[in-house]
C-alpha angles and dihedrals in degrees: 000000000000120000088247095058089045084055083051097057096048111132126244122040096312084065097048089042092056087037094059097036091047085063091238127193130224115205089345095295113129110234086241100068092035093060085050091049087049094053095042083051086058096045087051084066096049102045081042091056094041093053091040095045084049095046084054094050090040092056106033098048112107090205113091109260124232113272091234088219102064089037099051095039125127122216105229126169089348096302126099110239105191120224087357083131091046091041087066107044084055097057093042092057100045079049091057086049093064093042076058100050089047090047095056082048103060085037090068090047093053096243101142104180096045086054098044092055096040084055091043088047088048082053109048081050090053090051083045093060095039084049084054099041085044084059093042084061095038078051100047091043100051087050084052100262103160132171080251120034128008119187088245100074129259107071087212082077101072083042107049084036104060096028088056101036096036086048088044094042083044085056092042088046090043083049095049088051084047096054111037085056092044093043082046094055096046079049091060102038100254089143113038092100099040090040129237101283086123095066091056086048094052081044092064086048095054100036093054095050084051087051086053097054085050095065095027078056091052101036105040099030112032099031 
């Protein structure tokens, strides 16, 4: 051991001060991902009150609940084709989730283009789901959808509906932002120096918010 890691070590909050500044690593996870991991972590507690608090609400009202299938049904060609809207969100986000992939992939090989436009092209998917969620709520208003009533039956509906969606889209929208400035800087060769660990950490992110929209699609959708 050098004289400078035994400094390092040194107790008290000299110690924690040199640890921290000298960028150390507990069981070989960058402080980086692990503070990802922590806040996804945290994430993981809110979207699990929120479904659980829905499927409460869901089980225990009196009023007849809305049957998903006639309330997120889009008119085409005259007929009346249920979750058609919802069908293809869904497929436009588990989409993004393998650009990302891809993305991480070409990361690690220092391809920096490839990965720049793979991130660009996560993210063009991700606006594109926020822009069709944006026209699902435009929808659900004009037809009289509130937090508190909605012309189907039970009033929960409005509420969980716009508190699980809008906290899901403001994850999608906070995403889109994340990864356009970090696909921006590998574009212009910010990391090929510091390596592209930061596109694997954008890729949790990313690949978390994907995993929600999976149970928000099946509970709140299908069920």
């Amino acid at each position: 051991m050098t004289h400078s890691e035994s400094m390092a070590m040194s107790t008290g909050n000299s110690g924690v001060t040199a640890d921290w500044g000298g960028d150390k690593q507990v069981f070989n996870v960058p402080w980086g991902k692990a503070m990802m991991w922590i806040f996804l972590l945290s994430d993981i507690f809110i979207f699990s009150c929120f479904l659980v608090g829905y499927m409460t609400v869901r089980m225990t009202t009196t009023d007849p609940w809305p049957y998903p299938s006639e309330v997120f049904a889009l008119t085409l060609f005259g007929q009346s084709v249920p979750l058609i809207l919802i069908a293809i969100m869904t497929f436009v986000l588990i989409t993004s989730s393998g650009t990302m992939a891809l993305a991480v992939n070409f990361g690690y090989r220092h391809n920096k283009k490839v990965t720049a436009l793979l991130m660009f092209a996560t993210a063009l998917l991700g606006a594109t789901f926020v822009s069709m969620q944006a026209f699902e709520w435009t929808k659900l208003i004009s037809e009289g959808v509130r937090p508190w009533a909605n012309p189907w039956g039970a009033s929960q509906f409005g509420s969980s509906f716009f508190m699980i969606t809008g906290f899901h889209g403001a994850h999608v929208t906070a995403g889109v932002i994340y990864l356009s400035i970090v696909a921006s800087k590998v574009w212009r060769g910010h990391y090929e120096k510091k390596g592209y660990e930061i596109v694997e950490i954008t890729g949790l992110y990313w690949h978390f918010v994907d995993l929600v929209w999976v149970f928000i699609f099946a509970f709140f959708y299908l069920w």
